[in-house]
C-alpha positions in Angstrom: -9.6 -27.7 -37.8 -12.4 -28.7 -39.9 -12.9 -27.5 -43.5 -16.2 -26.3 -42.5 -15.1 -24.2 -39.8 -12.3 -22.6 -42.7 -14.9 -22.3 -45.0 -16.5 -20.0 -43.0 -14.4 -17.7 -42.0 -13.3 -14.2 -43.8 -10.2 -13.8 -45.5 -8.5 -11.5 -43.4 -9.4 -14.3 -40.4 -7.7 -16.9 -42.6 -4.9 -14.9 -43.1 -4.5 -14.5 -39.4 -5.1 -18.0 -38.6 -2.2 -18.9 -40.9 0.0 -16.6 -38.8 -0.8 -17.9 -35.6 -0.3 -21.1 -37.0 3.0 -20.8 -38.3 4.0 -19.5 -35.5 2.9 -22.3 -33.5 5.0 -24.7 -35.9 7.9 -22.4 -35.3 8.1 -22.8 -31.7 7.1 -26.7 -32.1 9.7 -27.5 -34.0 12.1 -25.7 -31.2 10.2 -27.9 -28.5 10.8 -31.0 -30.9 14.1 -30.3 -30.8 15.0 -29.5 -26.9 12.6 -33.0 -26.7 10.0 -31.1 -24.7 7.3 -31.7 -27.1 5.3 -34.2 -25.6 2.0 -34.2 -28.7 4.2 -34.9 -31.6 0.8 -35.6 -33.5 0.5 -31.9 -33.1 3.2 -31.0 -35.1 1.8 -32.6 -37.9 -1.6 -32.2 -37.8 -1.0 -28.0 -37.3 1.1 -28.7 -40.8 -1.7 -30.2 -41.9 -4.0 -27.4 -40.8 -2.1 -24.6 -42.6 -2.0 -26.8 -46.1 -5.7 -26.8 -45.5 -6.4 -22.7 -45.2 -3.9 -22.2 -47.7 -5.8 -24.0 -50.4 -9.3 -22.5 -49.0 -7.5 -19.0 -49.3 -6.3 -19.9 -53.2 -9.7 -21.1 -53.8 -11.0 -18.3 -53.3 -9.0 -15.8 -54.5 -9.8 -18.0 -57.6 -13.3 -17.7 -57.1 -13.2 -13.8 -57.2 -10.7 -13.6 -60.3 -13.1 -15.1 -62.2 -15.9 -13.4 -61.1 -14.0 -9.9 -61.7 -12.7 -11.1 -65.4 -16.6 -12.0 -66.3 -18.0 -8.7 -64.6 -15.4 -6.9 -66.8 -15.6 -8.2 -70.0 
């Protein structure tokens, strides 16, 4: 997943991407383990791909903790 394609989505879609995502990884790593995962590039890359819309997310919740700390004071 590109960072522009995170970038644009909501935060409740992020929040739902992670999920499906994790639960890919979960059932990956049970597929890695039976040796039926043939794309083991894919385990890493969805790893990847969860580090990315996790930092997205932090960013900005950043973003609006600042914005609501200047609003208020």
């Amino acid at each position: 997943m590109k960072n522009k394609e995170i970038k644009k989505l909501s935060t409740d879609e992020l929040k739902k991407k992670i999920n499906s995502l994790k639960k890919d990884l979960f059932n990956s790593r049970f597929r890695k383990v039976n040796s039926q995962l043939e794309d083991t590039a894919k385990f890493s890359q969805t790893k990847k791909d969860i580090a990315k819309i996790l930092t997205i997310l932090n960013k900005k919740n950043w973003y609006e903790q600042k914005n609501i700390k200047r609003q208020g004071g």
